[in-house]
C-alpha positions in Angstrom: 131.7 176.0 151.8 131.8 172.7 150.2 131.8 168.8 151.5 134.2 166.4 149.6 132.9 163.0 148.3 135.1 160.2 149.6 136.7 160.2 146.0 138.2 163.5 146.7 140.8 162.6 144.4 138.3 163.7 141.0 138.1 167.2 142.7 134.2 165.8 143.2 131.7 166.9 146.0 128.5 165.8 147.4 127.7 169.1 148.8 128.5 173.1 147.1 127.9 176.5 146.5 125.8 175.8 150.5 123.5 178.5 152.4 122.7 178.4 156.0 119.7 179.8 157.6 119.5 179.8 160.8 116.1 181.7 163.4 116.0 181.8 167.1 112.5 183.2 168.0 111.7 183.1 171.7 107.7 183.8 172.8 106.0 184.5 175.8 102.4 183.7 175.6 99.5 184.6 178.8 96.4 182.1 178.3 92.9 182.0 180.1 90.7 180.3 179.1 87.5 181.2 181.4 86.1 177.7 181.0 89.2 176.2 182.7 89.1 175.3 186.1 92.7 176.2 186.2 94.3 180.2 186.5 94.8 181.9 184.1 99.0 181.5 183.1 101.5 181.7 181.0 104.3 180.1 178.6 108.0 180.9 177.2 109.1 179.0 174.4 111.8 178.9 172.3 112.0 177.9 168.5 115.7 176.6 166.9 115.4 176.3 163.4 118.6 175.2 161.2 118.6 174.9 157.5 121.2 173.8 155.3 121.0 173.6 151.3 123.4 173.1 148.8 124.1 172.2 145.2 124.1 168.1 144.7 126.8 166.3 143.3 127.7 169.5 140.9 124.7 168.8 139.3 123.1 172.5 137.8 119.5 172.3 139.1 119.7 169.5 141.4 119.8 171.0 145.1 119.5 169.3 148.2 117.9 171.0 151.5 117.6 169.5 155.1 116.2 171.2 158.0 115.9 170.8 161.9 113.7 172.4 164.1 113.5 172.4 167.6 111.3 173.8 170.2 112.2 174.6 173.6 109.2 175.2 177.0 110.0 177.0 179.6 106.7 177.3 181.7 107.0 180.5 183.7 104.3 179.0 186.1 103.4 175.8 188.0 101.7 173.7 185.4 99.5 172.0 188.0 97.8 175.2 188.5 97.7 177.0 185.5 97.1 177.1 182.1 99.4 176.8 179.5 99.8 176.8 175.3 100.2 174.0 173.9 103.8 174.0 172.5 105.5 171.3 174.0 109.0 170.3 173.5 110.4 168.5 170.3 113.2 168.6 167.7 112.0 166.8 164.4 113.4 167.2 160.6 111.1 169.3 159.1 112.7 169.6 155.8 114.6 166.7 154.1 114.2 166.9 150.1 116.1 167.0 146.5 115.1 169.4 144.1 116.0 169.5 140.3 115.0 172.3 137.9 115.5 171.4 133.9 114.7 173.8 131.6 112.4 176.2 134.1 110.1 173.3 135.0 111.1 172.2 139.0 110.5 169.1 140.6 110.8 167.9 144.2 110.7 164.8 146.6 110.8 164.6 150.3 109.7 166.4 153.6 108.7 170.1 152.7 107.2 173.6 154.3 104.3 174.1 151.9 102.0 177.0 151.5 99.5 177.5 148.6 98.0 180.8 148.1 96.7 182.4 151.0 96.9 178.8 152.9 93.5 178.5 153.7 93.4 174.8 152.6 97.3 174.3 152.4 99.6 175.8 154.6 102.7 175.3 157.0 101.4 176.6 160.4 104.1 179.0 160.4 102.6 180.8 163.6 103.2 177.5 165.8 106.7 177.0 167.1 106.3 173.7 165.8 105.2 173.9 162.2 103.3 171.4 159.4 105.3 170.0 156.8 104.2 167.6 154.0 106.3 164.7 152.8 105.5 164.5 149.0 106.5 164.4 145.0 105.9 167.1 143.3 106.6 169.0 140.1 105.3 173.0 138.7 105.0 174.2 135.3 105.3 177.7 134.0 104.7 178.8 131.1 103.8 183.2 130.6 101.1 183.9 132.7 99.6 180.3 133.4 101.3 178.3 136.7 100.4 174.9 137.8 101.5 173.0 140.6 100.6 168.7 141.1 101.6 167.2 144.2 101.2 163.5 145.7 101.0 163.8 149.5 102.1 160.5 151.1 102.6 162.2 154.8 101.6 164.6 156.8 103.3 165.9 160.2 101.3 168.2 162.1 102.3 170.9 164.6 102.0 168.8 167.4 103.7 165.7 165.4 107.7 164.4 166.3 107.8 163.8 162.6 107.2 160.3 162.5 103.7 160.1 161.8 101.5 157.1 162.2 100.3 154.6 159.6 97.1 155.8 158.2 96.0 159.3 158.9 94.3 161.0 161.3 91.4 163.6 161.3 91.4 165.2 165.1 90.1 168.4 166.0 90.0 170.1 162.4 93.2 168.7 161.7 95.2 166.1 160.3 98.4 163.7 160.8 99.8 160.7 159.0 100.9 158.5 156.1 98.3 159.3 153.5 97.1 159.1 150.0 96.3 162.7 148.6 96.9 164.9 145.9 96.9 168.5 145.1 96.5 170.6 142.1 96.8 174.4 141.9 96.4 176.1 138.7 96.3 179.8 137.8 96.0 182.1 135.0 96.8 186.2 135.4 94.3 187.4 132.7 94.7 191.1 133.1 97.0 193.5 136.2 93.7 193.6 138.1 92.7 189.6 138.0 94.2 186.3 138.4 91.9 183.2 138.7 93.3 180.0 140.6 91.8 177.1 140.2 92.2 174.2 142.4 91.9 170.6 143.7 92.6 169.0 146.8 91.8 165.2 147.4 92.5 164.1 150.8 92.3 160.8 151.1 89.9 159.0 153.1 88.4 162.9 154.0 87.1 164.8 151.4 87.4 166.3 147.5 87.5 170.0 147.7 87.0 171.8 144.1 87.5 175.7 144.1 88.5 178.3 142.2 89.5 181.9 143.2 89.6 185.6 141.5 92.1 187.3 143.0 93.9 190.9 142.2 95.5 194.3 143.3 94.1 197.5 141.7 96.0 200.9 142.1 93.6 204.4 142.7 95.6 207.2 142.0 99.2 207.8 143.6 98.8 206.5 147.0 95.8 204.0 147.0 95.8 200.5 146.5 92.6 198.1 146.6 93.4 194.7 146.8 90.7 191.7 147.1 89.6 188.0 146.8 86.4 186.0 145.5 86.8 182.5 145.9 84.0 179.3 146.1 84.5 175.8 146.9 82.6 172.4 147.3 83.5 169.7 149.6 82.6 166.4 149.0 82.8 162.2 149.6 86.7 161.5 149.1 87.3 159.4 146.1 91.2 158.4 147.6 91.5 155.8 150.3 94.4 155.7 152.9 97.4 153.7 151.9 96.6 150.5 153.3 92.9 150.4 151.0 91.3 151.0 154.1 88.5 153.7 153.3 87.3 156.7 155.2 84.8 156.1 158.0 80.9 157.6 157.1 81.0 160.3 160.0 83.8 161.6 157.8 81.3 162.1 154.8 80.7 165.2 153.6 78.5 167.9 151.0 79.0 171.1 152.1 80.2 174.6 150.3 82.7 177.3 151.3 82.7 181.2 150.6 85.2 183.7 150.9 84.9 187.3 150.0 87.5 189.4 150.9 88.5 193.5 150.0 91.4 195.6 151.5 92.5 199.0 150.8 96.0 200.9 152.0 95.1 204.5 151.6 98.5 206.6 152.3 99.4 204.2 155.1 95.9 203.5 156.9 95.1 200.0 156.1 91.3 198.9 156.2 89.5 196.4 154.8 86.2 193.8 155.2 85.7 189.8 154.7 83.1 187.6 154.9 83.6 183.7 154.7 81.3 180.9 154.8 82.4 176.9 155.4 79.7 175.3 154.9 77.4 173.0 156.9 74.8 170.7 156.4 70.7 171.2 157.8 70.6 167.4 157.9 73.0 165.4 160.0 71.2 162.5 160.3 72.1 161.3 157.0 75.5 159.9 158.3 77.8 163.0 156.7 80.0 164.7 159.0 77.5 168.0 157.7 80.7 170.9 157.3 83.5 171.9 155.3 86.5 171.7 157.0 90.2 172.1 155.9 92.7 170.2 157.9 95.6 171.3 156.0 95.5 174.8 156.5 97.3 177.5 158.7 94.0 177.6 160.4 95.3 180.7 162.6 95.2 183.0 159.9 91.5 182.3 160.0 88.4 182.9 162.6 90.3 184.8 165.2 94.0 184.2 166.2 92.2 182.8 169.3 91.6 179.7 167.8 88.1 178.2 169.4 87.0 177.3 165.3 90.1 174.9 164.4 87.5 172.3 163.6 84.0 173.5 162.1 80.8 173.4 163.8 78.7 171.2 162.4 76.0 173.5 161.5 78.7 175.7 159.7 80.7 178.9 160.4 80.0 182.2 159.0 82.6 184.5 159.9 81.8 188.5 159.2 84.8 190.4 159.9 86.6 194.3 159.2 89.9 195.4 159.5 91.9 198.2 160.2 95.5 199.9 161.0 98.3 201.4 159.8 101.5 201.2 157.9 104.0 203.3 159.5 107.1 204.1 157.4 109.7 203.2 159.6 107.7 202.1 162.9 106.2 198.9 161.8 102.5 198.1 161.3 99.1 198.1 163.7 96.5 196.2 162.8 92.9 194.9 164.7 90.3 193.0 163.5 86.9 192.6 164.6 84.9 189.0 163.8 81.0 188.0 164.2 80.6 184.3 163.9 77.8 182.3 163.1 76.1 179.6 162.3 74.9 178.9 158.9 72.7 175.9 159.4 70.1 174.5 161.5 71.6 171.9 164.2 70.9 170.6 167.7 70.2 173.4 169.9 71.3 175.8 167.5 69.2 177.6 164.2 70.9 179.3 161.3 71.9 182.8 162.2 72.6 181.7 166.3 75.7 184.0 167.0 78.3 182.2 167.8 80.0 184.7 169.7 82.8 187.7 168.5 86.3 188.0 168.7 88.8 191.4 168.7 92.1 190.9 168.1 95.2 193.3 167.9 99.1 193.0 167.0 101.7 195.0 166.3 105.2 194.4 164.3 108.0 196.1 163.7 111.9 195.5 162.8 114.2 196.0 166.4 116.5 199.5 165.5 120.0 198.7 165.6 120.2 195.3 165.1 119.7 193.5 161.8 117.1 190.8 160.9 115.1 190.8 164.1 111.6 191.6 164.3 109.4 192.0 167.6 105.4 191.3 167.6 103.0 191.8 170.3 99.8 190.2 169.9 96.6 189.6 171.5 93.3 187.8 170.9 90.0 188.1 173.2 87.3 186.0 172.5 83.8 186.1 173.6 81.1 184.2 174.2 78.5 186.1 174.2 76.1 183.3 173.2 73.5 180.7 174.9 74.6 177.8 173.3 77.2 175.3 173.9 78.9 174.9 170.4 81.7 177.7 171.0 84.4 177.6 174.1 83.3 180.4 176.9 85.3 183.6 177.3 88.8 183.5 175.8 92.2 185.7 176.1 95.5 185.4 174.4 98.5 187.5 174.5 102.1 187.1 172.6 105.2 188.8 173.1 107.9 187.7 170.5 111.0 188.2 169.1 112.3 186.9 165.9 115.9 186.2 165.0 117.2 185.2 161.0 120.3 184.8 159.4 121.9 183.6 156.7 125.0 182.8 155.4 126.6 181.3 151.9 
């Protein structure tokens, strides 16, 4: 499949060697929310997502990629009276970049999915219908075992976002949108099989500075054993970038805390169990103008503190989240797993002291490929929060539950 330059007579094209991906995956969601003064209800949406890429101007190494994605609500209730996720309808371009590789080394420009590690600080929100991209330049270097990635963000659109952004951007509720001023850097060494350390930094502009570095590795115990784990620390501190128009972040944005994350899984023959504990930071005295807690608003936030999502922003006295895993691998029947989370706070605050629970979360899901029908995938999920506490940090008593099916193709 190939589209001709308007000077078809050199045998020239714009556009070759093209692939098409395309994913329908519809979702039913139940919400309820026992703090709402609405029912409890629920929500069917609908993701569209078209890609098209393609060799550029018969360039080798030079590919072009565009994207649309488009999400579809079909509350099942009356709005007015019940609750409902927040997926709302929109169609943006969520990918729109050139690419050129030259001698191993790639480099990219434009509007792009990204996800960095385990996308604790970085990631695209792939769980939402409508995802986080980044608009940025970057380029990757490779050379044995040592990879390094450095990226200028100038833009960020957000899940909720149309894809235009606004001028400067915007810090709400543990997350961010907007033209911006930032700049990653990834690095990583794999010293041995069992260890690779990642080092990293992540300058959001007019936010914070966040300095980390991470051990990470897979170690195999006999024939059917496999422990895999993660030790990663991080500081947060006073960003050193300003927003594009020189117009710095505001002090309640200040911060100087620390982040923790130690993490150890095991698949044993199929059963899958494993333990984490992770610490963002807070700070025991907020009336020094600092915002007081490490927060990461450029991170697939779901994957972290309960799929029920009450910690998308962190507490100011800090979040310490002491969770265990376990499930099962089936061979052909897909995979079970639940996870049970403690929370808590870290430091001393208004109303609250280091240690106050925060409340617990269980949450549950299953996946598995349909039989008989290529490329799609069904997931059933569910999240229950609960708020077993006396303070009034967390959200009360909280219950999610996902049905979805998932639909890829591709063509070339």
């Amino acid at each position: 499949m190939a589209v001709s330059a308007s000077a078809a007579e050199d045998g020239f094209n714009i556009f070759s060697d093209v692939q098409f991906q395309a994913e329908l995956r519809p979702r039913y969601e139940f919400t309820d929310h026992a703090v709402s003064s609405l029912d409890a209800g629920s929500t069917l949406t609908n993701r569209t997502n078209l890609n098209l890429s393609g060799k550029l101007f018969e360039v080798d190494g030079l590919v072009g990629t565009v994207e649309v994605n488009s999400v579809n609500d079909f509350n099942t209730l009356d709005q007015q009276n019940h609750q409902t996720a927040a997926e709302a309808d929109v169609a943006k371009m969520t990918q729109a970049n050139i690419a050129y590789t030259d001698s191993g080394v790639p480099g990219i420009v434009g509007r792009k999915t990204v996800n960095l590690d385990n996308q604790r600080f970085i990631g695209s929100v792939g769980w939402k219908q409508n995802f986080q991209t980044l608009d940025l330049a970057a380029v990757a270097y490779g050379i044995g075992d040592f990879n390094i990635l450095a990226a200028y963000v100038y833009g960020v659109n957000a899940i909720g976002d149309d894809g235009f952004g606004t001028r400067d951007m915007v810090y709400t509720g543990g997350t961010a949108s907007g033209s911006t001023n930032s700049v990653a850097i990834n690095a990583s060494y794999k010293i041995a099989d069992p260890i690779k350390v990642t080092g990293y930094a992540y300058l959001l502009a007019s936010f914070s500075d966040t300095y980390g570095i991470a051990a990470t590795g897979d170690i195999a115990i006999g024939d059917s054993a496999k422990l895999d784990y993660r030790a990663e620390v991080a500081m947060q501190t006073d960003a050193t970038l300003e927003e594009v128009d020189g117009v710095s972040g505001d002090t309640s944005l200040r911060t100087d805390a620390m982040y923790y994350n130690l993490d150890v899984g095991a698949n044993i023959s199929g059963f899958l169990v494993g333990a984490n504990y992770e610490v963002l930071g807070g700070d025991d005295d907020l009336t020094d103008g600092r915002v007081g807690k490490f927060d990461t608003p450029l991170a697939t936030k779901h994957k972290f503190n309960g799929w029920a999502d009450q910690f998308l922003a962190t507490p100011g006295t800090g979040l310490a989240d002491l969770n265990v895993r376990g499930g099962y691998q089936f061979a052909t029947a897909g995979k079970i797993i639940g996870v049970y989370h403690m929370f808590n706070a870290v430091e001393d605050g208004a109303g609250v002291s280091a240690g106050d629970a925060y409340g617990t979360e269980f949450d549950i899901a299953y996946s598995t490929k349909v039989p008989g029908v290529n490329n799609l995938g069904l997931l059933v999920k569910a999240a229950m929060y609960m708020d077993d506490t006396a303070n009034a940090v967390t959200a009360d008593d909280t219950t999610l539950a996902w049905l979805q099916l998932d639909y890829k193709f591709t063509t070339k």
